[in-house]
VOPAGU-2260 file (C-alpha; in pm, 1 decimal, decimal comma):
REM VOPAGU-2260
SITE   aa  ch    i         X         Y         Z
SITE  UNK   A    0   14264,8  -12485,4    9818,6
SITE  UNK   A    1   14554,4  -12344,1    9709,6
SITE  UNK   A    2   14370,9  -12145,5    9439,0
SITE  UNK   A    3   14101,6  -11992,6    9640,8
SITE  UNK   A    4   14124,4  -11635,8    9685,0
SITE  UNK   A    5   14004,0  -11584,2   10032,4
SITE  UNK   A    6   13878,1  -11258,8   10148,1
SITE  UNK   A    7   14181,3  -11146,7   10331,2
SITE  UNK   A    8   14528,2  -11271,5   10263,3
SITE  UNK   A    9   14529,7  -11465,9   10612,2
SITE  UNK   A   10   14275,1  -11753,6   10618,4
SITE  UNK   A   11   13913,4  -11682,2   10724,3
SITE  UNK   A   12   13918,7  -11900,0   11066,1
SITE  UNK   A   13   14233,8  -11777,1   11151,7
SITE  UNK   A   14   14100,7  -11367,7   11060,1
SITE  UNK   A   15   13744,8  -11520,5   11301,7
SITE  UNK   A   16   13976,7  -11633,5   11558,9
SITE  UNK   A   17   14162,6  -11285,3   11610,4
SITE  UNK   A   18   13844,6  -11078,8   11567,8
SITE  UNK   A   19   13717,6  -11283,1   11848,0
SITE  UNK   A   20   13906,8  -11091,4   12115,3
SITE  UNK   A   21   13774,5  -10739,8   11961,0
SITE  UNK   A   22   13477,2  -10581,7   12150,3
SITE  UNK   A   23   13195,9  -10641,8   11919,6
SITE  UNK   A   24   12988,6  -10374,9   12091,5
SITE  UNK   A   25   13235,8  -10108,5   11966,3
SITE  UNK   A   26   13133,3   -9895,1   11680,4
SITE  UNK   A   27   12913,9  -10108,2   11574,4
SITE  UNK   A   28   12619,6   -9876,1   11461,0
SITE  UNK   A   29   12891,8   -9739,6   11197,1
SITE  UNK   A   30   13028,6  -10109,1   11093,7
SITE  UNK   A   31   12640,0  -10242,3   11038,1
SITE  UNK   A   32   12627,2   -9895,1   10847,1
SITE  UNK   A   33   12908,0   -9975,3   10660,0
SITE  UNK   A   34   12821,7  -10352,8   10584,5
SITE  UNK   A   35   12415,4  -10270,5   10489,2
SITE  UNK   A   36   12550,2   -9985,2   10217,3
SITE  UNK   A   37   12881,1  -10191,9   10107,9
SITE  UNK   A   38   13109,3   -9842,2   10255,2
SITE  UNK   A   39   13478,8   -9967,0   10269,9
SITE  UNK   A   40   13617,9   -9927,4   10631,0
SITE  UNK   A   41   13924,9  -10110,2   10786,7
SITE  UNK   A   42   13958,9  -10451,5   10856,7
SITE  UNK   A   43   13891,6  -10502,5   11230,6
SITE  UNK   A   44   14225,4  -10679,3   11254,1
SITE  UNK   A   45   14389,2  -10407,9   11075,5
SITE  UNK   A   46   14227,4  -10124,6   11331,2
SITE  UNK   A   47   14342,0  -10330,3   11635,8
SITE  UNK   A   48   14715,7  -10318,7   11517,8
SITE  UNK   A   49   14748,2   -9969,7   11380,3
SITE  UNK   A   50   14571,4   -9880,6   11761,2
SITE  UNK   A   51   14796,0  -10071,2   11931,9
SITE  UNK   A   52   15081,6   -9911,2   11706,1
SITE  UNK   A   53   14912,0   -9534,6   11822,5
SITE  UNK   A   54   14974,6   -9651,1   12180,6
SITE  UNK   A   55   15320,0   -9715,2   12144,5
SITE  UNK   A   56   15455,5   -9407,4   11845,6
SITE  UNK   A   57   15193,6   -9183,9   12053,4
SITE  UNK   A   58   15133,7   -8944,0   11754,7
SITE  UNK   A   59   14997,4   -8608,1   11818,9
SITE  UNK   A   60   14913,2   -8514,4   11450,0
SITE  UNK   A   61   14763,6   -8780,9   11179,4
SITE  UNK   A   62   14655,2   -8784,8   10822,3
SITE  UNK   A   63   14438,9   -8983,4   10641,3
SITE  UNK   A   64   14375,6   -9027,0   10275,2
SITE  UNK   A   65   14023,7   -9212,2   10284,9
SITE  UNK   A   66   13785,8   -9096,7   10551,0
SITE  UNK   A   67   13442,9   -9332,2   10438,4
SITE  UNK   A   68   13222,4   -9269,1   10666,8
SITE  UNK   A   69   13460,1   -9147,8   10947,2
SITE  UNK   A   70   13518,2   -9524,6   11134,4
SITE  UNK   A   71   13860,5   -9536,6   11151,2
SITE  UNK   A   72   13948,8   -9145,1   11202,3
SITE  UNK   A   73   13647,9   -9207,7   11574,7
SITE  UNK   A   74   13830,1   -9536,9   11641,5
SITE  UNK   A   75   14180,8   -9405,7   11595,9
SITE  UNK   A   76   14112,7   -9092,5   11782,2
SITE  UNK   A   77   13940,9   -9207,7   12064,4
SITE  UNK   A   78   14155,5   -9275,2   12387,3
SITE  UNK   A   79   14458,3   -9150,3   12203,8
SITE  UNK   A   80   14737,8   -8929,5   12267,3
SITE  UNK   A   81   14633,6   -8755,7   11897,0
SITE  UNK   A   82   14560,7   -8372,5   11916,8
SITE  UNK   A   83   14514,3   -8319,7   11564,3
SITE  UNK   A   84   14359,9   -8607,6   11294,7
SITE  UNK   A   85   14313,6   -8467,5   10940,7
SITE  UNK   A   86   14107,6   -8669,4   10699,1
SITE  UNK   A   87   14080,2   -8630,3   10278,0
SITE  UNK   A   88   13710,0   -8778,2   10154,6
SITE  UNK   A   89   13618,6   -8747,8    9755,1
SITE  UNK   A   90   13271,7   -8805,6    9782,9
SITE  UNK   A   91   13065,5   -8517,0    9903,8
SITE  UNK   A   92   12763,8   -8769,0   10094,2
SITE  UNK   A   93   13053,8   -8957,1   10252,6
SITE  UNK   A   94   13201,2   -8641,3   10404,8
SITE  UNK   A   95   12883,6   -8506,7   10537,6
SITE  UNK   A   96   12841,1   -8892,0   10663,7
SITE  UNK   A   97   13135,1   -8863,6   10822,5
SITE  UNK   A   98   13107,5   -8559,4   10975,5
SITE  UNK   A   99   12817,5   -8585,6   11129,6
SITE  UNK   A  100   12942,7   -8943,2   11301,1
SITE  UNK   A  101   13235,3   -8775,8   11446,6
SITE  UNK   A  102   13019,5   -8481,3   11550,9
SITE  UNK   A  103   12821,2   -8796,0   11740,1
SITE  UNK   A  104   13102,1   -8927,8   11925,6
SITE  UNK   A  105   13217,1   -8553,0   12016,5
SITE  UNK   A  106   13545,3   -8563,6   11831,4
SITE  UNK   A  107   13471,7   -8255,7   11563,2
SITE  UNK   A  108   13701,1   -8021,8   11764,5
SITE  UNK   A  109   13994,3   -8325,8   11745,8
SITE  UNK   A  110   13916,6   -8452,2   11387,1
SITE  UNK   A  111   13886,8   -8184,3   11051,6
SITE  UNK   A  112   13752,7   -8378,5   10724,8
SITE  UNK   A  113   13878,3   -8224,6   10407,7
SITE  UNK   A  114   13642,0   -8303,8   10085,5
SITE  UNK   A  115   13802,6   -8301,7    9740,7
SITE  UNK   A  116   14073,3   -8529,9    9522,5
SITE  UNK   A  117   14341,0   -8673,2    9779,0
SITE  UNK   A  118   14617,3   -8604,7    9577,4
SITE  UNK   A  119   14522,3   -8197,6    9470,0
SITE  UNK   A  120   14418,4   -8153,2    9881,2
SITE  UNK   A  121   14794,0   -8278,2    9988,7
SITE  UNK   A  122   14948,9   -8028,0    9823,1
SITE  UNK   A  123   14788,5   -7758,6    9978,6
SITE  UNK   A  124   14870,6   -7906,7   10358,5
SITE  UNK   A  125   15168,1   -7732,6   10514,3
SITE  UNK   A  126   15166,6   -7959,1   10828,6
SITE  UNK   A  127   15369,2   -8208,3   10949,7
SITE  UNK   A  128   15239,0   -8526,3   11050,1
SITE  UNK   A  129   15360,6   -8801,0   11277,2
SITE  UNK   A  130   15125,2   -9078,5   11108,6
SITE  UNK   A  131   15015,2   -9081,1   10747,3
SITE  UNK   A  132   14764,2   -9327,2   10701,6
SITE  UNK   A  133   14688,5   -9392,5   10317,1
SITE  UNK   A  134   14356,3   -9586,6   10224,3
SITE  UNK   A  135   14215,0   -9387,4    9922,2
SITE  UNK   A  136   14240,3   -9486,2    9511,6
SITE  UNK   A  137   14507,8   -9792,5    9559,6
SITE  UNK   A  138   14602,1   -9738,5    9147,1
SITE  UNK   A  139   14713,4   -9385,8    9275,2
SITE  UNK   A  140   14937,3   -9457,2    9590,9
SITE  UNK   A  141   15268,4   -9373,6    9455,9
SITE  UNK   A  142   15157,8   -9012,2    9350,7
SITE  UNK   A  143   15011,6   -8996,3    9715,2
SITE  UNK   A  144   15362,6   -9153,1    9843,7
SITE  UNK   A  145   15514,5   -8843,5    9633,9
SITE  UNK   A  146   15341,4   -8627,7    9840,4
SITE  UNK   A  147   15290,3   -8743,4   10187,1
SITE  UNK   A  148   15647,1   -8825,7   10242,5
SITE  UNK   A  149   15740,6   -8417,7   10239,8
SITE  UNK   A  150   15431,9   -8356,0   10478,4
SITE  UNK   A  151   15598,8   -8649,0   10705,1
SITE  UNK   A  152   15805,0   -8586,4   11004,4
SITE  UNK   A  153   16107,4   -8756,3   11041,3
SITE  UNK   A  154   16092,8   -8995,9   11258,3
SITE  UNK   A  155   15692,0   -9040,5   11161,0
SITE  UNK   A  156   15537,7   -9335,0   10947,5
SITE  UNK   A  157   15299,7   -9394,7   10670,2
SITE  UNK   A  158   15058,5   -9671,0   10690,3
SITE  UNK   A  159   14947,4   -9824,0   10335,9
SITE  UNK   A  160   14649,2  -10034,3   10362,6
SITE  UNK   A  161   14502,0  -10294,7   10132,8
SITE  UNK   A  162   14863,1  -10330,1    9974,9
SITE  UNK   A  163   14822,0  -10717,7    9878,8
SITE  UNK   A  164   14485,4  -10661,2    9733,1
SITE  UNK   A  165   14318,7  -11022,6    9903,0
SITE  UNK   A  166   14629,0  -11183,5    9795,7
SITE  UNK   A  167   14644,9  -11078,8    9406,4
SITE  UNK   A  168   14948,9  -10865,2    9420,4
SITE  UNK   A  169   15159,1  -11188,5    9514,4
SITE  UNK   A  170   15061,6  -11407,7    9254,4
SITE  UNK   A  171   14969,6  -11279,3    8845,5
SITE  UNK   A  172   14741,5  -11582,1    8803,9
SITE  UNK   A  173   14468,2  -11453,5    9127,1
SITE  UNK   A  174   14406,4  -11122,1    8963,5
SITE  UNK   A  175   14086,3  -11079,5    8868,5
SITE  UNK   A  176   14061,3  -10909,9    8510,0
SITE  UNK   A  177   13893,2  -10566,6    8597,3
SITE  UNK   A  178   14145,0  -10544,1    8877,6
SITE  UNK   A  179   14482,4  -10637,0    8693,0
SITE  UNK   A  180   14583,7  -10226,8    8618,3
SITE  UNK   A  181   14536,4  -10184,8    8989,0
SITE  UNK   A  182   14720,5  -10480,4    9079,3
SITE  UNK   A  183   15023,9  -10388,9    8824,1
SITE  UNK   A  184   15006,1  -10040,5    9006,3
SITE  UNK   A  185   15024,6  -10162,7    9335,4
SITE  UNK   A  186   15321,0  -10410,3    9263,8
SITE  UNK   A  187   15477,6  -10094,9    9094,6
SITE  UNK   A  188   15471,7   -9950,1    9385,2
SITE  UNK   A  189   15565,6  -10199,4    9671,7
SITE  UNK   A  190   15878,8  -10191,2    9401,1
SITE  UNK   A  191   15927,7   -9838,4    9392,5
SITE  UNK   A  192   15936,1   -9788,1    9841,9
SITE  UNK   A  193   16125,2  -10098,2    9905,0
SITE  UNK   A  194   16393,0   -9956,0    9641,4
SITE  UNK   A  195   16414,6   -9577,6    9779,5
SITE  UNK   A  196   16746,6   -9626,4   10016,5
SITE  UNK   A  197   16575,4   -9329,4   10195,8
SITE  UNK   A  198   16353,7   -9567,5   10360,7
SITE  UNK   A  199   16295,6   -9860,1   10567,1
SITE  UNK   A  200   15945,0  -10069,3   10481,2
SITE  UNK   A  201   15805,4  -10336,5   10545,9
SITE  UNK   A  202   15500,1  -10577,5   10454,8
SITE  UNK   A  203   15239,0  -10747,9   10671,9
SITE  UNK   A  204   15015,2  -10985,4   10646,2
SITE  UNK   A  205   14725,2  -10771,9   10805,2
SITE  UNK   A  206   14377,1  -10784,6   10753,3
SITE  UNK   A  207   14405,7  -10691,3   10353,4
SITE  UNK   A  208   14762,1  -10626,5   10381,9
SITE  UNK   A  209   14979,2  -10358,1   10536,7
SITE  UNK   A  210   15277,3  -10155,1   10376,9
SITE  UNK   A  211   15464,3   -9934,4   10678,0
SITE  UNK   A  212   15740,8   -9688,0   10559,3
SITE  UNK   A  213   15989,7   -9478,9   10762,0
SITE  UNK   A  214   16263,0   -9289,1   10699,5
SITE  UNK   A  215   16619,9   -9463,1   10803,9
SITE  UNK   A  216   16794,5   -9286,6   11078,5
């Protein structure tokens, strides 16, 4: 068993047993959505935490590297203290997708989706943002690191997501072969926070993985 790469990087039962408490009512025209055309949203375990993280940092203003189809910018947003949620989507049909589902659930005046690279939109933001959440290219996450952490304010975090990569950042041997340049990327860059005395980080075993970073105060 030990050489199983499960879909997570907690066991399956345990991920089932967690996900039972979730409401499986909610947002669950956009998670069918995403499951039928294979759309990468957030773990459900992974949106439960970074919500229940929202209702204790109460952020006002967010950014998001990733949008999809808009699921975790509606499920973030709703019943949140968050006044402002800015979201970066490469692909055109995925940013009129998204739009028009947060249009839906009448959060377009809360939530502004930018469409273009993640990395050339950042450095055009002026803002300062309480939460940066980063779920775009993982091969590219330092250069987005780079850039977020000037747009962050300073007592604000950034949220990495899918940092262990189902478990194949840990261990060289579970990489799968078309993956291996993204895995080396990601480990450089796990390497690269943990060693910036700037910062305090730290790693959870989350849905796919979770890397939080803050500055030290």
């Amino acid at each position: 068993m030990e050489n199983e790469v499960y879909r997570e990087v907690v066991y399956d039962h345990v991920i089932d047993y967690i996900n039972s408490f979730s409401n499986p009512e909610y947002l669950k025209d956009m998670r069918d959505y995403a499951i039928e055309n294979h759309v990468p949203i957030v773990e459900k375990e992974t949106e439960s935490f970074i919500k229940f993280l929202f209702s204790t940092t109460k952020p006002k203003k967010v950014l998001e590297l990733g949008t999809a189809i808009g699921y975790s910018a509606i499920s973030f947003t709703t019943d949140s203290t968050i006044e402002s949620y800015t979201t970066v989507e490469l692909r055109e049909d995925f940013t009129n997708i998204a739009r028009d589902n947060i249009k839906k659930y009448g959060l377009d005046k809360k939530i502004e989706v930018l469409n273009g690279d993640a990395y050339e939109v950042v450095q055009t933001l002026q803002d300062q943002y309480d939460i940066i959440f980063i779920d775009a290219a993982k091969g590219q996450y330092k250069k987005y690191f780079d850039k977020c952490e000037k747009l962050l304010k300073e007592e604000g975090i950034i949220i990495c997501d899918n940092i262990l990569f189902r478990g194949m950042v840990t261990k060289k041997e579970l990489a799968v072969r078309r993956k291996r340049t993204i895995i080396k990327r990601l480990n450089e860059f796990i390497s690269y926070v943990k060693k910036d005395e700037r910062f305090v980080s730290s790693i959870l075993p989350i849905g796919d993985g979770l890397l939080l970073v803050r500055r030290k105060v």
